[in-house]
C-alpha positions as CSV (number, residue, x, y, z in Angstrom):
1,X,154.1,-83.9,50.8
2,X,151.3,-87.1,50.3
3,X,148.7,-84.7,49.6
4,X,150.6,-83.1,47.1
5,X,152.1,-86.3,45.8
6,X,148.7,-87.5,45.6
7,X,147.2,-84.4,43.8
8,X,150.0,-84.8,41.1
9,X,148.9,-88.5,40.5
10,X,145.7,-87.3,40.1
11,X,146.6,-84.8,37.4
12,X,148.8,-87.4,35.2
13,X,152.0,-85.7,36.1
14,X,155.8,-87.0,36.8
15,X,156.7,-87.6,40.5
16,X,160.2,-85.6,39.7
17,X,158.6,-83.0,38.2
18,X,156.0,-82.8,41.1
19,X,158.8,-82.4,43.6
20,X,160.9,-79.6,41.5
21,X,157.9,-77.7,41.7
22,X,157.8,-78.3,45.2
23,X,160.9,-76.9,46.0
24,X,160.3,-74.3,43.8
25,X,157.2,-73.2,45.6
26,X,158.7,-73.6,49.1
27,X,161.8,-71.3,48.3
28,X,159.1,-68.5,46.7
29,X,157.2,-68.9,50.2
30,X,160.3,-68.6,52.2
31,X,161.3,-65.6,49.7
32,X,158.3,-64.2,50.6
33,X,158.2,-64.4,54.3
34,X,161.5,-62.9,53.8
35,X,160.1,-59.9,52.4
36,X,157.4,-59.6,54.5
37,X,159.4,-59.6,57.3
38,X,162.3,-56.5,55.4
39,X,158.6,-54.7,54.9
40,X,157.8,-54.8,58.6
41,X,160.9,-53.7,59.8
42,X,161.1,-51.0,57.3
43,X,157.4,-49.7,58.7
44,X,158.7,-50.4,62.4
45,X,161.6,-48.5,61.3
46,X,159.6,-45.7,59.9
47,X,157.7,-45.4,62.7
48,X,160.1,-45.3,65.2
49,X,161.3,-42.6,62.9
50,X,158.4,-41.2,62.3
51,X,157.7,-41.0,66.3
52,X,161.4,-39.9,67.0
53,X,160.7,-37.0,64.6
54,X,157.0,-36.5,66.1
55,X,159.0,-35.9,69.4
56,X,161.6,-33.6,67.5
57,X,158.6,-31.6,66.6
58,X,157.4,-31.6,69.4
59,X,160.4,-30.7,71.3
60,X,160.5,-27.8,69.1
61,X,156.9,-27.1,69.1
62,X,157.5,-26.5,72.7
63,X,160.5,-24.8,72.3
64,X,159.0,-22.5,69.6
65,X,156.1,-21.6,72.2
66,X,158.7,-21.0,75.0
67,X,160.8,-18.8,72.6
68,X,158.0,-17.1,71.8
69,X,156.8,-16.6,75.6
70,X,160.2,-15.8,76.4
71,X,160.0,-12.7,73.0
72,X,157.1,-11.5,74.3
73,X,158.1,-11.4,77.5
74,X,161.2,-9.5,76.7
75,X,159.1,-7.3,74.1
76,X,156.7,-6.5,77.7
77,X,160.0,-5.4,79.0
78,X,161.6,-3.2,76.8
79,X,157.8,-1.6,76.3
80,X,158.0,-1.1,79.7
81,X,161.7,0.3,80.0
82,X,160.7,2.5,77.2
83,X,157.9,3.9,78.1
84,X,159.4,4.6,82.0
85,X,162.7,6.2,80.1
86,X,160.1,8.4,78.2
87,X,158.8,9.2,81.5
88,X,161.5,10.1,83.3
89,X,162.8,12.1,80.2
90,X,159.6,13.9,80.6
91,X,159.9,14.9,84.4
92,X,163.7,15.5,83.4
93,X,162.2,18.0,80.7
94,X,160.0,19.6,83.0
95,X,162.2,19.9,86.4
96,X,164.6,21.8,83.5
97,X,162.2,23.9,82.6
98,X,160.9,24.3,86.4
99,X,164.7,25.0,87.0
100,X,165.1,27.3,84.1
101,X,162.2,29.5,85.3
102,X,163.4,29.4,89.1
103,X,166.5,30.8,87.8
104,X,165.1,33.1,86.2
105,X,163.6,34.8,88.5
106,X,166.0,34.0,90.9
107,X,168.2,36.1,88.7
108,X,165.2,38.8,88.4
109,X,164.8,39.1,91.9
110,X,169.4,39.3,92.6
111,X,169.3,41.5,89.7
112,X,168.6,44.9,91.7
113,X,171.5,43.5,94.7
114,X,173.7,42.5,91.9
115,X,173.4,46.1,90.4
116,X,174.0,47.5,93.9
117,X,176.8,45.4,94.5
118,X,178.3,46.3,91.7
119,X,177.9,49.9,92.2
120,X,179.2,49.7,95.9
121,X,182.6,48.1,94.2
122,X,183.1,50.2,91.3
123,X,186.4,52.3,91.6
124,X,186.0,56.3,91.2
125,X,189.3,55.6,89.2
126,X,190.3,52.7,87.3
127,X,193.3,51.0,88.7
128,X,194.8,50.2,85.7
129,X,195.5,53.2,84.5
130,X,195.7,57.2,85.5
131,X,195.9,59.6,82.0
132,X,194.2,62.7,81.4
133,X,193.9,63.5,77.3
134,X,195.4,60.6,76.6
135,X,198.6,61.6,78.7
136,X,200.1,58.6,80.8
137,X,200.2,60.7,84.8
138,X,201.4,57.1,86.3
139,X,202.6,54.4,85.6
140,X,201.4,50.6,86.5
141,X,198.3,49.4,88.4
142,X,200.8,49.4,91.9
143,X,201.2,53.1,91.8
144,X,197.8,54.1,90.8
145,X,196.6,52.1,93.8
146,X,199.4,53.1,96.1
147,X,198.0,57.1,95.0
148,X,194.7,56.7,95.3
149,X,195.3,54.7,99.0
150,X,197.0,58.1,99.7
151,X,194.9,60.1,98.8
152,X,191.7,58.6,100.0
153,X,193.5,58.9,103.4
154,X,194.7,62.5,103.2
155,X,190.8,63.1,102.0
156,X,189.6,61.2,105.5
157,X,191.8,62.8,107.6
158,X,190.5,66.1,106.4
159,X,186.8,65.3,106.6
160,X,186.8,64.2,109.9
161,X,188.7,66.5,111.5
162,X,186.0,68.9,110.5
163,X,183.1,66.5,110.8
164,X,184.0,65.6,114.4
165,X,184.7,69.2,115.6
166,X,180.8,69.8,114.3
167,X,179.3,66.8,116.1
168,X,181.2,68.3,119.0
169,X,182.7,65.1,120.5
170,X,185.7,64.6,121.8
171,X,188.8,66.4,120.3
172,X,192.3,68.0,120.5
173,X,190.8,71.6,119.5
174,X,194.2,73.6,119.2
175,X,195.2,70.7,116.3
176,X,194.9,72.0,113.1
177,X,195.2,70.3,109.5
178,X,198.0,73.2,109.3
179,X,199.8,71.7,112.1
180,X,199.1,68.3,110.4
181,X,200.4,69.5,107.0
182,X,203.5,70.9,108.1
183,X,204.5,68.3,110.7
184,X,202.7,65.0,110.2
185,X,201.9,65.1,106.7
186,X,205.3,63.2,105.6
187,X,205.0,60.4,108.6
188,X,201.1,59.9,107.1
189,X,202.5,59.0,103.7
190,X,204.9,56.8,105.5
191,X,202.4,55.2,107.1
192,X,200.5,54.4,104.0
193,X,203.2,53.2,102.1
194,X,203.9,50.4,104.8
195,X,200.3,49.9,105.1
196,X,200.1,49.2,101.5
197,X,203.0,46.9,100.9
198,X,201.8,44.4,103.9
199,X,198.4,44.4,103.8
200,X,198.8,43.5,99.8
201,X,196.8,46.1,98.9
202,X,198.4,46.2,95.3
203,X,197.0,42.5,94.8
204,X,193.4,43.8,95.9
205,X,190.5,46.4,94.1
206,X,191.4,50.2,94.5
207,X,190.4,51.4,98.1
208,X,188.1,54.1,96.1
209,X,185.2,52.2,96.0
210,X,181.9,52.6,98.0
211,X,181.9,49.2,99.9
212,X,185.6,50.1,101.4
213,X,185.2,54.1,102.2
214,X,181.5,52.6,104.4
215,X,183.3,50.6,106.4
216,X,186.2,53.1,107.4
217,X,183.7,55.6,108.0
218,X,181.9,53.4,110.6
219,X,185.0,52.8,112.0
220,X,185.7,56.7,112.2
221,X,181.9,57.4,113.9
222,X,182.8,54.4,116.5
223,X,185.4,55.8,117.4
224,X,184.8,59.0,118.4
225,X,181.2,58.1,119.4
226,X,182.1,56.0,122.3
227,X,183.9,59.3,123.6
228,X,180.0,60.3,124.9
229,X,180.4,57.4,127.4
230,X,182.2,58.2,130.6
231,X,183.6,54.9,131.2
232,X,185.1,54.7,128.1
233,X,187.1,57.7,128.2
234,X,190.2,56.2,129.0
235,X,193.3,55.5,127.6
236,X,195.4,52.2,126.6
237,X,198.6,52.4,129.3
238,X,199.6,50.4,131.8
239,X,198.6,52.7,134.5
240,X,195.4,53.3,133.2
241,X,194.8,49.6,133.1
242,X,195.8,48.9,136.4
243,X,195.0,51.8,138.2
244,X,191.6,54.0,136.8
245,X,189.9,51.1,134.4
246,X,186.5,50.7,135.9
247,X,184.8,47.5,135.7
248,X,182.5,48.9,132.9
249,X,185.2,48.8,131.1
250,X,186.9,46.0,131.5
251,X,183.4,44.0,130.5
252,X,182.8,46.0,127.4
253,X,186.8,44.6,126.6
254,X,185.3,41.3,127.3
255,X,182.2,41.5,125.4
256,X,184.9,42.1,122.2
257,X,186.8,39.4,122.6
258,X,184.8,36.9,120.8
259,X,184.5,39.0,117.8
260,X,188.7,39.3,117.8
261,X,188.9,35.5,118.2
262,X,186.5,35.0,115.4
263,X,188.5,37.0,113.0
264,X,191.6,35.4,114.1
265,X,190.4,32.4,113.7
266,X,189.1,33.0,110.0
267,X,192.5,34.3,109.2
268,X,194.1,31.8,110.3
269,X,192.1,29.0,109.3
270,X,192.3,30.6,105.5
271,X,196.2,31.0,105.7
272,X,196.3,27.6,106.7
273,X,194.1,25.9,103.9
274,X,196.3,28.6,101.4
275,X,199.6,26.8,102.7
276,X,200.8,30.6,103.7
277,X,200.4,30.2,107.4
278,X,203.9,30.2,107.9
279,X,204.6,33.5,105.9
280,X,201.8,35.2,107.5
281,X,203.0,33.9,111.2
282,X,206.4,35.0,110.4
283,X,205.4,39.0,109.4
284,X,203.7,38.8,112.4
285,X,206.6,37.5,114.8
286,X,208.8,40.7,112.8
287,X,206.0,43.1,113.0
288,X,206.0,42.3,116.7
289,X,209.5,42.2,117.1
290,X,210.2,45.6,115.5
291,X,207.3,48.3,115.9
292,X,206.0,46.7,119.1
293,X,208.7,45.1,121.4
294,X,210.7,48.4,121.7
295,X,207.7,50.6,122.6
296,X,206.6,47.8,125.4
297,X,210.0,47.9,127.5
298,X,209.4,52.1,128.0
299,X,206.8,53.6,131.1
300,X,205.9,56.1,128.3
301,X,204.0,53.8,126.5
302,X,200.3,55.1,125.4
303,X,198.6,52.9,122.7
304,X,197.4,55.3,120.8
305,X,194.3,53.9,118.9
306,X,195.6,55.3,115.3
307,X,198.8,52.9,116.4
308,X,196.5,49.6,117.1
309,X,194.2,50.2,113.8
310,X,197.9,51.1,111.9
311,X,199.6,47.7,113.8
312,X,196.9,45.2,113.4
313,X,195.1,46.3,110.2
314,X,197.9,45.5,107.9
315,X,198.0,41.9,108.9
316,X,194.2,41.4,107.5
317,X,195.2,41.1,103.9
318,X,193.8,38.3,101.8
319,X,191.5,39.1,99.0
320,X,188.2,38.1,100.7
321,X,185.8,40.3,102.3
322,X,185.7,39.5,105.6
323,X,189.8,40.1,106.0
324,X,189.0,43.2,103.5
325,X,186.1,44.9,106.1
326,X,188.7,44.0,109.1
327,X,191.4,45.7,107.4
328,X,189.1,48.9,106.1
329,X,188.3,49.5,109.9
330,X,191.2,49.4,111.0
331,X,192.7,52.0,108.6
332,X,189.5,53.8,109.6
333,X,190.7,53.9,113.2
334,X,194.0,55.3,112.0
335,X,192.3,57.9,110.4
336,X,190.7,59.1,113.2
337,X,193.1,59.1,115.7
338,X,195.0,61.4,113.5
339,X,191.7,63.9,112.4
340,X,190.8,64.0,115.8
341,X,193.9,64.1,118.0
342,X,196.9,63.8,115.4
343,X,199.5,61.5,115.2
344,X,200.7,61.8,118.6
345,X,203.9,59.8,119.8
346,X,203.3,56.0,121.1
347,X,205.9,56.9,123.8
348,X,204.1,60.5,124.0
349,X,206.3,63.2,126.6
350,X,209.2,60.6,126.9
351,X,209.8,60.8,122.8
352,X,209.1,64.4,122.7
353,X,211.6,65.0,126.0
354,X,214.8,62.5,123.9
355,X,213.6,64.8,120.6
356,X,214.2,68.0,122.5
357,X,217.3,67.0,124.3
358,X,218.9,66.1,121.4
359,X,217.8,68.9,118.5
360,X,219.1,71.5,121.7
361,X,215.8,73.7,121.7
362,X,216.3,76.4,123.6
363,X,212.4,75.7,125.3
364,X,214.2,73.5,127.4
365,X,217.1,75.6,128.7
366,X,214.9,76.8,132.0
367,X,213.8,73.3,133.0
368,X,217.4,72.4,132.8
369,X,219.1,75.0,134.4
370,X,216.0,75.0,136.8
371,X,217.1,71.1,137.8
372,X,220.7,71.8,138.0
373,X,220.1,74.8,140.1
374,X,216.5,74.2,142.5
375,X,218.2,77.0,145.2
376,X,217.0,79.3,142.6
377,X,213.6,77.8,142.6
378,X,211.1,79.8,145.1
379,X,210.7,77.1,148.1
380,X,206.8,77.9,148.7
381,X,206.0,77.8,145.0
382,X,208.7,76.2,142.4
383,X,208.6,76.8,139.0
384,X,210.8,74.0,137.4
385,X,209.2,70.1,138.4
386,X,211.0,67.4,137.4
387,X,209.4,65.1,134.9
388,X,209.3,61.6,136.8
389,X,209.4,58.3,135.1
390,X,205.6,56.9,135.4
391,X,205.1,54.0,137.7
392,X,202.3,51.8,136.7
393,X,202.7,49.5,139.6
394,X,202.1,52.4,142.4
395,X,198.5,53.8,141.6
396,X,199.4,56.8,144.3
397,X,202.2,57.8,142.2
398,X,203.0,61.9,141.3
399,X,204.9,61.0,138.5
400,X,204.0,61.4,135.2
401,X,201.3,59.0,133.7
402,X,201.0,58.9,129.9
């Protein structure tokens, strides 16, 4: 303030004047400063926000570059995806067409045993219908199958009985199909017609088809083939069985039992997983009951091998072709026991004995009166023998063995 003081005294000016001027020039100093001081803070404040934006950019900078490692990433992905699904639709493509061409000539090479199969199954007559020039002859699938069951038994009956007479084995030669016309013809058609109803055969194909005659006609040249072998000529009583069975026999019985248990066990399996075990269990129980349990309580019973294939065969009757070939041979076996040795009685001289007793036939008169009277009878030599009840418990029995 002297300096100055002195410096206005030098110029000439007024003391008051010099100290206005003062003040003056102190407040545009401190005005100044002030300023100064709001254009520092403004550039600290600018580059704090210019740094706290440099970091934004760089934030995003970074985040840009991740992004964009993370896009291409994800593009290296979906490349790859792509070009494996492009692959695998190319292997797809070409197993297909690998596939297509197996089965095609897997259908070229079935072809010839589809053809033959078809041609083993195809029915001489439809079943659907029977009509010559457009004239209805029957009516309904059931009876056209029924007939042509008939008749394709009538027709086996014949053939063998002439077919087996010229192979020479084993027969009844006195039987004629005259004889079987006039007195076995009706109980045959019976026979059938039973056959038929249990074994479902209405349900199934026709029986006049190729793959069905083949395997009863096996069962017809079994049959009467086994007649060359000594051991097996033997018959199905219980006197046989216990008394002249040899042990030949005996094993060839065993030998057949595993095939028999694995039939019943097919059938049985198959009725059970078609819930119809119990129906099928039950028609057995009845068959049992009725065409069997009377025959077992008489000596005269013979098993008469046209009986077995008639009593067992009808009981193989689903629609598949294992229970269809058991059931063809045993209707085969019916039919030849009939061609060959006719239908002969299960309870054989005991049923014909009650038939003639009771129709009276004058045949019988001798043997009677010869019993009630054996005085007349020569002593040395009788003519009249009473017909004995067989025994199958006493193998050195004289009576009558069936």
């Amino acid at each position: 303030m002297n300096s100055t003081t002195a410096t206005a005294g030098l110029v000439g000016g007024d003391p008051s004047e010099q100290e206005d001027t003062t003040d003056e020039t102190s407040q545009m100093l401190h005005q100044q400063q002030q300023h100064r001081q709001r254009q520092q803070v403004i550039l600290d404040e600018e580059k704090g926000n210019s740094s706290e934006k440099t970091k934004q950019e760089l934030s995003h900078l970074v985040s840009s570059e991740s992004q964009d490692d993370d896009d291409e990433n994800e593009n290296d992905n979906r490349n790859e995806i792509r070009l494996g699904a492009a692959v695998a639709e190319e292997e797809e493509e070409e197993e297909e067409e690998q596939e297509i061409f197996n089965d095609e000539q897997q259908q070229a090479q079935a072809l010839p045993a589809l053809r033959f199969q078809r041609f083993l199954h195809t029915c001489a007559i439809p079943d659907n219908r029977a009509s010559i020039n457009g004239i209805q002859l029957v009516e309904g699938p059931f009876a056209v199958k029924l007939l042509k069951f008939v008749a394709v038994t009538f027709a086996g009956i014949s053939f063998m009985h002439w077919f087996v007479r010229q192979m020479q084995w084993e027969n009844r030669k006195q039987y004629t199909l005259e004889m079987f016309w006039t007195y076995e013809s009706t109980m045959v058609v019976v026979d059938a017609t039973f056959f038929f109803l249990i074994a479902r055969l209405h349900k199934q194909k026709g029986v006049d088809h190729l793959a069905w005659i083949m395997v009863a006609f096996l069962a017809n040249i079994y049959a009467s083939f086994i007649t060359d072998f000594r051991f097996l000529q033997h018959s199905v009583t219980l006197f046989e069985m216990h008394c002249t069975w040899p042990w030949a026999l005996w094993w060839f019985v065993l030998l057949l039992i595993p095939l028999i248990v694995v039939i019943v066990v097919l059938h049985v399996n198959y009725a059970v997983k078609r819930k119809t075990f119990v129906v099928k269990f039950l028609e057995l129980v009845l068959s049992v009951v009725f065409l069997m349990y009377p025959y077992a309580t008489s000596p005269y019973l013979h098993l008469h091998h046209w009986y077995v294939g008639w009593l067992v065969g009808m009981h193989a009757n689903f629609n598949v072709w294992w229970s269809r070939a058991t059931l063809a041979w045993c209707w085969g076996l019916y039919i030849n026991g009939i061609a060959v040795y006719g239908r002969d009685p299960v309870l054989t001289c005991g049923y014909t004995l009650f038939l003639s007793k009771q129709q009276r036939c004058p045949y019988l008169d001798c043997y009677l009166d010869g019993l009630a009277n054996p005085s007349n009878n020569n002593d040395s030599s009788p003519f009249v023998t009473e017909m004995k009840q067989p025994d199958w418990r006493n193998c050195s029995s004289d009576a009558y063995h069936p």
